[in-house]
MARLUMSE-479898 format. One line per field, with one value per residue: x negated, z negated, y of N, C-alpha, C in turn; residue in three letters. Coordinates in Angstrom, 1 decimal. Each point is the difference from the previous one (the first is absolute). Layout:
<rs>
n_u [X ...]
n_w [Z ...]
n_v [Y ...]
ca_u [X ...]
ca_w [Z ...]
ca_v [Y ...]
c_u [X ...]
c_w [Z ...]
c_v [Y ...]
code [ALA ...]
</rs>
This chain:
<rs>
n_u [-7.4 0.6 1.3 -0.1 0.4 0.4 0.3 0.8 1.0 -0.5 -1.3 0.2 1.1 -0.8 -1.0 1.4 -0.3 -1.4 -0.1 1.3 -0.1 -1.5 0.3 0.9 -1.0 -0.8 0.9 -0.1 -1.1 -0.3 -0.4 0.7 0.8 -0.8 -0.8 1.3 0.2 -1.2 0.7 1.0 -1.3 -0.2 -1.3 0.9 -0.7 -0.9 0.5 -0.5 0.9 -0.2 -1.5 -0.1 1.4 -0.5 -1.3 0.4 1.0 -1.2 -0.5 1.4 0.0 -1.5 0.0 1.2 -0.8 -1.3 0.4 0.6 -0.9 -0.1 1.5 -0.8 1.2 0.7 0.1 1.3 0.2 -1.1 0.0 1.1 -0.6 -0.7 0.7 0.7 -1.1 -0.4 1.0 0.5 -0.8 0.0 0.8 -0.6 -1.2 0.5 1.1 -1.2 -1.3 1.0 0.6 -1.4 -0.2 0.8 -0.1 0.1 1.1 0.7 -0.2 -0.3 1.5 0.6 -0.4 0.0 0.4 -0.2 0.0 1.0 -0.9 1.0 1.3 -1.0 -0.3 1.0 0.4 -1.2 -0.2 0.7 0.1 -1.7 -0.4 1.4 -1.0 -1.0 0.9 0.1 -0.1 0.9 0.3 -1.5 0.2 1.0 -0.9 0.0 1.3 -0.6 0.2 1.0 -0.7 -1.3 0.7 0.9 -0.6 -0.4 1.0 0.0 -1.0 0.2 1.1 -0.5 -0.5 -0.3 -0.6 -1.0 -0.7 0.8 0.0 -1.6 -0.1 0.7 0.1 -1.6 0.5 0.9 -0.8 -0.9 0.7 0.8 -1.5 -1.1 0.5 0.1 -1.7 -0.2 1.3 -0.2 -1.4 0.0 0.2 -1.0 -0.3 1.0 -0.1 -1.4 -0.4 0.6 -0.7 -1.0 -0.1 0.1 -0.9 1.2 0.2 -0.8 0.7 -0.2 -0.7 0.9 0.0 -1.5]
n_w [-0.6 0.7 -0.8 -1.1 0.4 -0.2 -0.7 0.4 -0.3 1.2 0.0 -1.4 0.6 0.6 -1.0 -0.9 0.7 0.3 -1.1 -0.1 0.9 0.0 -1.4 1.2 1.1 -1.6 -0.6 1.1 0.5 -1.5 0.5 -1.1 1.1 0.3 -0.8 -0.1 1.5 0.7 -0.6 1.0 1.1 -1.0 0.4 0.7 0.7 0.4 -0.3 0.9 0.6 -1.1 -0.1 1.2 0.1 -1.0 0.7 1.4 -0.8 -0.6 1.9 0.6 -0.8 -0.1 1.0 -0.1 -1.1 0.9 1.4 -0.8 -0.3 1.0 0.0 0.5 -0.8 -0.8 -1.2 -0.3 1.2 -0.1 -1.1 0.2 1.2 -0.7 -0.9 0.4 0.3 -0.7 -0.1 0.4 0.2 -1.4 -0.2 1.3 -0.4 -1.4 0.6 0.6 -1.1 -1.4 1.0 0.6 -1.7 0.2 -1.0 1.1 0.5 -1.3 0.6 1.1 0.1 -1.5 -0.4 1.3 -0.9 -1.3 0.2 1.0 0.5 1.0 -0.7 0.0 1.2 0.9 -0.7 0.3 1.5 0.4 -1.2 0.1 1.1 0.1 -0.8 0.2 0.9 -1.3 1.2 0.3 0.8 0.2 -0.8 0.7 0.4 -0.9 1.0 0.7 -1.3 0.0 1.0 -1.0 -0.9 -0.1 0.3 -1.0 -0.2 0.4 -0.4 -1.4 0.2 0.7 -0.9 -0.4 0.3 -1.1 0.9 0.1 -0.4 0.0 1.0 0.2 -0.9 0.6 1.3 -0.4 -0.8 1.4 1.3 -0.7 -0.6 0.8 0.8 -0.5 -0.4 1.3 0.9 -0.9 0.7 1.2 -0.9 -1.3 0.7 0.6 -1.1 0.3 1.4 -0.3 -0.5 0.2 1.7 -0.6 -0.6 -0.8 0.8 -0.1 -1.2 1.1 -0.9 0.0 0.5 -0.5]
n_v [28.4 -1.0 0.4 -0.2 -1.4 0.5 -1.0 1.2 0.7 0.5 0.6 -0.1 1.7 0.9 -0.4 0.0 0.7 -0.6 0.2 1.0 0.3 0.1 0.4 1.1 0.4 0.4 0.5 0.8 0.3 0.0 -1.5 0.2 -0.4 0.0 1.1 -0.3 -0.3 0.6 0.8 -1.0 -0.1 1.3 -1.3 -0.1 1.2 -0.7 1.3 1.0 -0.7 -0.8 -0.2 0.0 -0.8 -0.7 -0.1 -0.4 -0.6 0.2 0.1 -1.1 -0.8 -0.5 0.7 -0.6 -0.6 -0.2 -0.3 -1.0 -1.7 0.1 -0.6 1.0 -1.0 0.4 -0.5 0.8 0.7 0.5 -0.7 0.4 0.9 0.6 0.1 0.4 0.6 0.1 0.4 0.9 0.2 -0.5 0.9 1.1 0.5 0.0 0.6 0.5 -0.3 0.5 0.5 0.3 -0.2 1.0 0.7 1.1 -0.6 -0.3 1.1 -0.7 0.9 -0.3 -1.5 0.0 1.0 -0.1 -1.4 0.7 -0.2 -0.3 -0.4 -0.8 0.0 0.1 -0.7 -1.3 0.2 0.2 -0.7 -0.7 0.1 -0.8 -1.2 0.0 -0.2 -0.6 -0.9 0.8 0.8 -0.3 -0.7 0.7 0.3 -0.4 0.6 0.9 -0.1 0.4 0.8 0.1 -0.8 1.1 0.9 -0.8 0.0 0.9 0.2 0.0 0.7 1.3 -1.1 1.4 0.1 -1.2 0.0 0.3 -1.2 -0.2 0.2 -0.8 -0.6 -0.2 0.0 -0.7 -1.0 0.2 0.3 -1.5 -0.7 0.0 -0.6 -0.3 -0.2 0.6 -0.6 -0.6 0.4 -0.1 -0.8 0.5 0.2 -0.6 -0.9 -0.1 0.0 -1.3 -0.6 0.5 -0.3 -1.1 0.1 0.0 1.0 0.4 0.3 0.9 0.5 0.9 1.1 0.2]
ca_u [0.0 1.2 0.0 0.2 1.1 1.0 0.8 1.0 1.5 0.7 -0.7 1.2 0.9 -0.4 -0.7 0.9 0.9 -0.8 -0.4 1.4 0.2 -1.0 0.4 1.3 0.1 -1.0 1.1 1.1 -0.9 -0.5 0.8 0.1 0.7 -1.4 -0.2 0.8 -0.4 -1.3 -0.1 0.5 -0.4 -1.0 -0.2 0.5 -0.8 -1.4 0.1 -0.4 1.6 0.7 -0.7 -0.4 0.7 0.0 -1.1 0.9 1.1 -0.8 -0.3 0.8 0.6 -0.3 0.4 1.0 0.1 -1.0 0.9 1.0 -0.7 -0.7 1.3 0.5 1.3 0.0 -0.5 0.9 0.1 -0.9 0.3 1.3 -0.3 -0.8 1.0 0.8 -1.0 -0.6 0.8 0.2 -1.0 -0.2 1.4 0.3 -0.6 0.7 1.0 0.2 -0.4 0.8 0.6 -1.0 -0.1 1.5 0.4 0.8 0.6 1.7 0.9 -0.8 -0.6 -0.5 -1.5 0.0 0.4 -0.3 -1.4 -1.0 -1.4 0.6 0.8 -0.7 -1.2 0.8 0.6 -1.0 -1.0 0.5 0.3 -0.7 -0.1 0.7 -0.2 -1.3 0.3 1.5 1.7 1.4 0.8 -0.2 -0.1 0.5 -0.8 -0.1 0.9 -0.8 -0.7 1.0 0.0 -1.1 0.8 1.2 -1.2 -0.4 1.2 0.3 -1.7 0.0 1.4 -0.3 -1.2 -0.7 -1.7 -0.6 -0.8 1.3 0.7 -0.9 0.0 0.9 -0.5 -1.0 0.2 1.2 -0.4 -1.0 0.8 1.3 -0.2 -0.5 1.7 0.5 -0.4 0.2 1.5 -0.3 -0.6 1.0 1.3 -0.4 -0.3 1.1 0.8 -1.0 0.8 1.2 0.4 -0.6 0.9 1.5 -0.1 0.0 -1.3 -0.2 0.3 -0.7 -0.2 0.3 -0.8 0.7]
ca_w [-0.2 -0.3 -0.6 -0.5 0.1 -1.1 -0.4 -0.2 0.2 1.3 0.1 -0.5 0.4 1.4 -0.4 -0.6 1.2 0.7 -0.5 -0.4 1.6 -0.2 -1.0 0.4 1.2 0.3 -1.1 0.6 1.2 -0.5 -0.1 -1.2 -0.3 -0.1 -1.4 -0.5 0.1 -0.7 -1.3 -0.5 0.0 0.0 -1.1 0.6 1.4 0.1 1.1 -0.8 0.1 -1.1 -0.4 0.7 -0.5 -1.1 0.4 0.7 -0.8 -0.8 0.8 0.3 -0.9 -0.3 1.0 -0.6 -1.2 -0.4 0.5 -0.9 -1.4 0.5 0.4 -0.9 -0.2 -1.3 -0.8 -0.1 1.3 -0.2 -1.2 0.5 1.6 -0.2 -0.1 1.3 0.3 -0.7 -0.5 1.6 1.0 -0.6 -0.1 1.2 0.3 -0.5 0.1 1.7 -0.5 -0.2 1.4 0.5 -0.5 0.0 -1.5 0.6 1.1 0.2 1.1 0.6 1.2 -1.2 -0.3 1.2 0.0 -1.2 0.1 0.8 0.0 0.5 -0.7 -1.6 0.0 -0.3 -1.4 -1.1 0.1 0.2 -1.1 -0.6 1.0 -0.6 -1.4 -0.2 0.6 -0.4 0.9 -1.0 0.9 0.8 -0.4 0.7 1.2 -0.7 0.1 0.7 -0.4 0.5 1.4 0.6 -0.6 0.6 1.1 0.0 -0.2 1.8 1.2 0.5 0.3 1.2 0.5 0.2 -0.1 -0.6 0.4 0.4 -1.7 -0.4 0.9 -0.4 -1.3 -0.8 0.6 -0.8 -1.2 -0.2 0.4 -0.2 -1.2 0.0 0.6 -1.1 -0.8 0.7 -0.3 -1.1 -0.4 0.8 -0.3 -1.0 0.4 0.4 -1.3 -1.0 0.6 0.2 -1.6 0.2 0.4 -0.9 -1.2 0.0 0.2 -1.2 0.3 -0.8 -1.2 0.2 -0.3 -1.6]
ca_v [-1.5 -0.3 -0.5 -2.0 -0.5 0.1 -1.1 0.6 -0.6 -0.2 -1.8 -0.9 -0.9 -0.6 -1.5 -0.7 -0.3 -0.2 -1.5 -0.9 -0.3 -0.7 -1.3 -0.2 -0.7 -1.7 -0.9 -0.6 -0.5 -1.7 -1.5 -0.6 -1.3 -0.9 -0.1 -0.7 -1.4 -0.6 0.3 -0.9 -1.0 0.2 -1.3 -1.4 0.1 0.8 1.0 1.6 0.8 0.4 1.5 1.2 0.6 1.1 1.2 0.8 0.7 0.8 1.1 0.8 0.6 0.8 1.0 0.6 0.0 1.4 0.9 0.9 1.2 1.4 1.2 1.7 -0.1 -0.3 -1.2 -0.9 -0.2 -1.2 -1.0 -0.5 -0.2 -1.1 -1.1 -0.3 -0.9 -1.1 -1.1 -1.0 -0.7 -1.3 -1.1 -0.8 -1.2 -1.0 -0.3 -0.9 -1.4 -1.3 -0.8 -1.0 -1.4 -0.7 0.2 1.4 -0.3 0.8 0.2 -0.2 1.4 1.2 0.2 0.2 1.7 1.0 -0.6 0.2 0.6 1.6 0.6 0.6 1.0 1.0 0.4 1.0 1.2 0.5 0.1 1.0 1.3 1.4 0.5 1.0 1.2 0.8 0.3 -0.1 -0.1 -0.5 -1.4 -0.3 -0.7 -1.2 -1.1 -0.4 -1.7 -1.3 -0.4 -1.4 -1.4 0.3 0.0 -1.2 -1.0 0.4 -0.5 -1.7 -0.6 -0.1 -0.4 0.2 -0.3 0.5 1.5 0.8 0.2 0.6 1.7 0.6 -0.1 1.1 1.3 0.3 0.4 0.7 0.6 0.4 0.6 1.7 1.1 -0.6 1.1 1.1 0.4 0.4 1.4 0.6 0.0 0.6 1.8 0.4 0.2 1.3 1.7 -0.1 0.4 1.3 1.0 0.3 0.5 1.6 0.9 0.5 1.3 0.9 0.5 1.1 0.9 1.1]
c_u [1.4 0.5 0.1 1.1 1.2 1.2 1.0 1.4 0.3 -0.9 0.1 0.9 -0.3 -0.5 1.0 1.2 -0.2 -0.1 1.3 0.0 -0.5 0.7 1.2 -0.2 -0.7 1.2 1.0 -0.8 -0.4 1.2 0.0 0.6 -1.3 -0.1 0.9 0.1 -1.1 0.1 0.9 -0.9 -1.4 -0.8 -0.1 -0.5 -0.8 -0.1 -0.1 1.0 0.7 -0.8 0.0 1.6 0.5 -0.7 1.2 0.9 -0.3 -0.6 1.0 0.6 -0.7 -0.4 1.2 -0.3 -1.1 0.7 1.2 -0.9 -1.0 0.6 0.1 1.3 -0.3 0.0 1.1 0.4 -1.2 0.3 1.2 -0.5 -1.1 0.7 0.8 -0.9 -0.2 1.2 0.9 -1.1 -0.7 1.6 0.2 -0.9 0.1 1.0 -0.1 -0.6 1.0 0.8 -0.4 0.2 1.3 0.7 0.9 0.8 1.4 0.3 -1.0 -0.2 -0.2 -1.7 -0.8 0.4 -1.0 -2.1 -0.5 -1.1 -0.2 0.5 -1.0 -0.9 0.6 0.4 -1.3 -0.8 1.7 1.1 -0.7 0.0 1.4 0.2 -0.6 0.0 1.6 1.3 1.1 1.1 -0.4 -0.1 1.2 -0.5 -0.9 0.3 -1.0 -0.7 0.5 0.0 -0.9 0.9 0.6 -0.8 -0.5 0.9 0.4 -0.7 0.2 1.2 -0.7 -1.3 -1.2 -1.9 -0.4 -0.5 1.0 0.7 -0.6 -0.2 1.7 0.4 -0.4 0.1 1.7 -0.8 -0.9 0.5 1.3 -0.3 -0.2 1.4 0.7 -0.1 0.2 1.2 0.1 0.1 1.3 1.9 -0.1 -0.3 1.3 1.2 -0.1 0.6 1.6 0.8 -0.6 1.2 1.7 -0.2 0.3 -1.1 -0.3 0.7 -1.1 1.2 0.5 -1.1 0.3 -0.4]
c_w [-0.2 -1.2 0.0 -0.1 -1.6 0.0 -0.8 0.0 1.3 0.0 -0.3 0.3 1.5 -0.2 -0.1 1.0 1.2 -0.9 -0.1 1.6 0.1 -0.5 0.4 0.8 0.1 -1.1 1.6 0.9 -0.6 -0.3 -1.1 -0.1 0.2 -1.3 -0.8 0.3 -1.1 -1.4 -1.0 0.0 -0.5 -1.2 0.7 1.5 -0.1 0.7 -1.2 0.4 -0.9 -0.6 1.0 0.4 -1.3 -0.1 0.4 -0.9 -1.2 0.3 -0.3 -1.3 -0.8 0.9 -0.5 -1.2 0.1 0.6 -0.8 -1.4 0.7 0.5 -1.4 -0.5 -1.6 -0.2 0.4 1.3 0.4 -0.5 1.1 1.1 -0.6 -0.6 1.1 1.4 -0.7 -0.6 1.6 0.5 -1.1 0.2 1.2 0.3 -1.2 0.3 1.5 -0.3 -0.3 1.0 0.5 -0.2 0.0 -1.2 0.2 0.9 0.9 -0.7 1.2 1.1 -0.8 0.4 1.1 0.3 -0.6 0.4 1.6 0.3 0.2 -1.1 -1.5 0.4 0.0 -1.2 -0.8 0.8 -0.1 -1.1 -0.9 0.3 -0.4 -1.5 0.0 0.6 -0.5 0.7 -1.0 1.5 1.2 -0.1 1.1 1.1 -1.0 0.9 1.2 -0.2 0.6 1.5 0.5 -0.3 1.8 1.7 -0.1 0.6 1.5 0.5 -0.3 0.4 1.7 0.6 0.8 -0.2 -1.1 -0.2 0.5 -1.7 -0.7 0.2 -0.6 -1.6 -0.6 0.7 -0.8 -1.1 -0.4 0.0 -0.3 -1.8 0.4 0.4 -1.8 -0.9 0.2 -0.6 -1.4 -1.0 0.6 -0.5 -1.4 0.7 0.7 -1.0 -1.2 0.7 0.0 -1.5 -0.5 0.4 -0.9 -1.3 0.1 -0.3 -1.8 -0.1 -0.8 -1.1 0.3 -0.1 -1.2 0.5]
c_v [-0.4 -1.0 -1.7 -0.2 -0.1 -1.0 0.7 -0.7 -0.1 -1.5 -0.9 -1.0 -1.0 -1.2 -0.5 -0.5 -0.5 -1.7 -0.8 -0.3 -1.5 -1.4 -0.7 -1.1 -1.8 -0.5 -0.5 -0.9 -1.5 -0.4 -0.1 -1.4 -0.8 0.3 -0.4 -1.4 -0.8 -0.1 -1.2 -1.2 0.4 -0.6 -1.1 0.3 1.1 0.9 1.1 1.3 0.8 1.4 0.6 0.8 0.7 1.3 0.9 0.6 0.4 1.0 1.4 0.8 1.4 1.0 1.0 0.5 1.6 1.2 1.0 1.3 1.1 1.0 1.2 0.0 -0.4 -1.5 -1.2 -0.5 -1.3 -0.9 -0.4 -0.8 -1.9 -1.4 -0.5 -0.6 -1.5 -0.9 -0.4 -0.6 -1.1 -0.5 -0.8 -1.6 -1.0 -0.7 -0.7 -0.8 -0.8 0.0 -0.5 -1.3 -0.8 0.4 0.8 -0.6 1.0 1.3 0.5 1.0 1.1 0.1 0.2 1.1 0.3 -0.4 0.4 1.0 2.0 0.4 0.2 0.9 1.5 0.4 0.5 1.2 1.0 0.9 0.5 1.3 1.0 0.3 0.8 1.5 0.7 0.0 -0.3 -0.7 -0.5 -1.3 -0.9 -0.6 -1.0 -1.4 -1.0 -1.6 -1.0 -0.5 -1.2 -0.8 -0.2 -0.5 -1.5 -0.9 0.3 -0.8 -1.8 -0.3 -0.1 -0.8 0.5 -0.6 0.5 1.7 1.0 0.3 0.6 1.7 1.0 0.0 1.2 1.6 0.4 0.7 1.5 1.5 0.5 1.0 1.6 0.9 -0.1 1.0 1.4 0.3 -0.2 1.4 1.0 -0.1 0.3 1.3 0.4 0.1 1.1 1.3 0.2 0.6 1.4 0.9 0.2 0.7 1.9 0.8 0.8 1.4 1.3 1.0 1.4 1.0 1.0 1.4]
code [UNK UNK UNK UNK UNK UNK UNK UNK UNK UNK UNK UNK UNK UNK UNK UNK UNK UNK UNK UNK UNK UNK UNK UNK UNK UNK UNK UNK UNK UNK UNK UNK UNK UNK UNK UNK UNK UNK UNK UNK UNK UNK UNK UNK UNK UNK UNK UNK UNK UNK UNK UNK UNK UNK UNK UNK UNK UNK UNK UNK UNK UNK UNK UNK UNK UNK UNK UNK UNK UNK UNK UNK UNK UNK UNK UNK UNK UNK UNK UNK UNK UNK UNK UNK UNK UNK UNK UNK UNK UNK UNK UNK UNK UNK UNK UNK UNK UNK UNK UNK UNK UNK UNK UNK UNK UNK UNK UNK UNK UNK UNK UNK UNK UNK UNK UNK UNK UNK UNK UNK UNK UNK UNK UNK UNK UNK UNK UNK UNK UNK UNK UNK UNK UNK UNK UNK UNK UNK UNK UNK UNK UNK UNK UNK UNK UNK UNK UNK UNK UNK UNK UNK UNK UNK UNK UNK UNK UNK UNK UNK UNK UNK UNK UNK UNK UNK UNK UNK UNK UNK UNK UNK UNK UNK UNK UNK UNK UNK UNK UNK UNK UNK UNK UNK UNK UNK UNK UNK UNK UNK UNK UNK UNK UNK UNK UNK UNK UNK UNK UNK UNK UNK UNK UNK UNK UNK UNK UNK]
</rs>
């Protein structure tokens, strides 16, 4: 009889990595500038915008959030990965509300950096992701955050189509994240062998 399915560490991880993808792709795939819109007029029009986008960014968030706590990684790595979550992704959508309303104005390609959709989602799946996974030196491909803004500002300098901005955006994001994470791993195991191979060899012990 074959054995039962076992919710082990590799499984684990495979869930957790499966749900950060998941959470990656609908934080970059939904409109939040509609749930921020609505959310200034939300009282003053009869519309149900405002909750079914909060549904969404309580989806998402919490995706990230079970994803991490079922990661086989000690306490504090969790606790960290999980803040960093949660405080970018409330700061972002407060801080795009008070712009929205006009309260946020100057310095206006700052906030148009730090507030774009790509550049947070990056920062939190992808930040979690090398929390929880211990990168020391791979944090360098960190840098990777910076291309959706960057990528934004091309596409509308070149007038491109709605649906073109769109495609390209979330294929930067989706992709430029997974290459991201990889090289990552890959530039922590190249420093690890690197530093290995320097360490003087042990000396043996004479013979008696």
């Amino acid at each position: 009889m074959a054995d039962g399915f076992r919710f082990d560490r590799n499984a684990r991880y495979g869930a957790a990595l499966v749900g950060f993808l998941f959470a990656a792709y609908l934080n970059i795939a939904t409109d939040f500038s509609a749930y921020i819109q609505a959310s200034n007029y939300d009282g003053s029009l009869g519309t149900d915008v405002p909750l079914v986008n909060f549904v969404q960014f309580a989806t998402i968030m919490g995706l990230y959030v079970v994803s991490i706590v079922i990661l086989p990684v000690d306490t504090a790595r969790r606790v960290s990965a999980v803040t960093l979550v949660c405080t970018v992704l409330f700061m972002w959508a407060t801080l795009g509300i008070e712009r929205g309303t006009g309260n946020i104005v100057q310095p206006v390609a700052f906030w148009q950096f730090v507030l774009n959709q790509g550049f947070v989602t990056l920062v939190v799946a992808l930040g979690g992701w090398f929390i929880i996974r211990g990168r020391r030196w791979g944090w360098i491909a960190f840098a990777i955050v910076i291309v959706p803004p960057l990528a934004g500002r091309a596409l509308d300098l070149a007038e491109v189509t709605s649906g073109s901005y769109t495609l390209v955006i979330e294929g930067t994001v989706v992709f430029g994240g997974i290459g991201a994470a990889w090289l990552g791993w890959a530039i922590d195991r190249a420093v690890e062998r690197a530093l290995r191979s320097r360490r003087p060899a042990a000396v043996e012990a004479p013979a008696v």
